[in-house]
C-alpha positions in Angstrom: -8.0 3.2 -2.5 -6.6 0.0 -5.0 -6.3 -3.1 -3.5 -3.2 -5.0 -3.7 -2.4 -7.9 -5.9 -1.4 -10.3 -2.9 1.0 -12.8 -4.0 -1.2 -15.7 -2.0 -4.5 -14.5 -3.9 -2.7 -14.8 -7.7 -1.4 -18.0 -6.6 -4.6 -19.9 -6.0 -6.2 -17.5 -8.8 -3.9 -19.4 -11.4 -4.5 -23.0 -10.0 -0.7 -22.9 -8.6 -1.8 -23.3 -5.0 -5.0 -24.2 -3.0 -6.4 -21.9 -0.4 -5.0 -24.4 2.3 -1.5 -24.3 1.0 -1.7 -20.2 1.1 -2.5 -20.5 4.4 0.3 -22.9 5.4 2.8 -20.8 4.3 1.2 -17.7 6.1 1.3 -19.3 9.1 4.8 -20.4 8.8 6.0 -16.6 7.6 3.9 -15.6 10.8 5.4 -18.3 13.1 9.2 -17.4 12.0 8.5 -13.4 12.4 6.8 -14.7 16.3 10.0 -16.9 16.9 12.4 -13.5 16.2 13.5 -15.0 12.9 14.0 -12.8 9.6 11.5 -11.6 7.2 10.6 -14.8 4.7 8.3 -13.1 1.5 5.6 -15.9 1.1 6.4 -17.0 -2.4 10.1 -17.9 -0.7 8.6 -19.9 1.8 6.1 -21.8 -0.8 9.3 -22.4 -2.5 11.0 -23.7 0.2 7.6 -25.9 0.9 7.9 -27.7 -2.4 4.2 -26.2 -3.0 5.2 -23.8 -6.3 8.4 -23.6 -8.2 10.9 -20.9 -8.9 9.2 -20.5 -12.1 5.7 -19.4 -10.8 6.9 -17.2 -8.2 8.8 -15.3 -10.3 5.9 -15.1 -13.3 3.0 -14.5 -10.0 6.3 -11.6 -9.1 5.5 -10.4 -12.0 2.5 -10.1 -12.6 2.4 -8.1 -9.5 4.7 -5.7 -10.7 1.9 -5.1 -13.2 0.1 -3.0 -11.1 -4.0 -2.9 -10.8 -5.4 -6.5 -8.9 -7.6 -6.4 -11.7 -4.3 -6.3 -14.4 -2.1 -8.8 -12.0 -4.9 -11.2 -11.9 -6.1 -11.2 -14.9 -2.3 -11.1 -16.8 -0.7 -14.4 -17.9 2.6 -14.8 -20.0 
């Protein structure tokens, strides 16, 4: 069975985000589903965090589309 390219895992790959800062949002996307709020993908609630930009979610977005962890990690535009 393939792993998954986790969006969290490419983000602190590529320098965008530390392994703290992964967490944080994790936590808060857990913490929102606990409280009976909707759904937040964590590259949104990075986003909202000020911890990425639009940009790099959409090119990490991307590179999980790819499809292999191996290909998403390793691809850069």
């Amino acid at each position: 069975m393939e792993r998954r390219c986790y969006f969290g895992d490419i983000a602190r790959l590529w320098g965008y985000a530390t392994a703290e800062q992964v967490l944080t949002a994790l936590n808060i996307q857990k913490a929102r589903e606990e409280n009976g709020l909707a759904h937040r993908y964590i590259g949104d609630v990075m986003v909202d965090l000020g911890l990425i930009t639009d940009w790099q979610r959409n090119e990490i977005l991307e590179a999980q589309a790819q499809g292999t962890a191996l290909d998403c990690l390793a691809w850069r535009p």
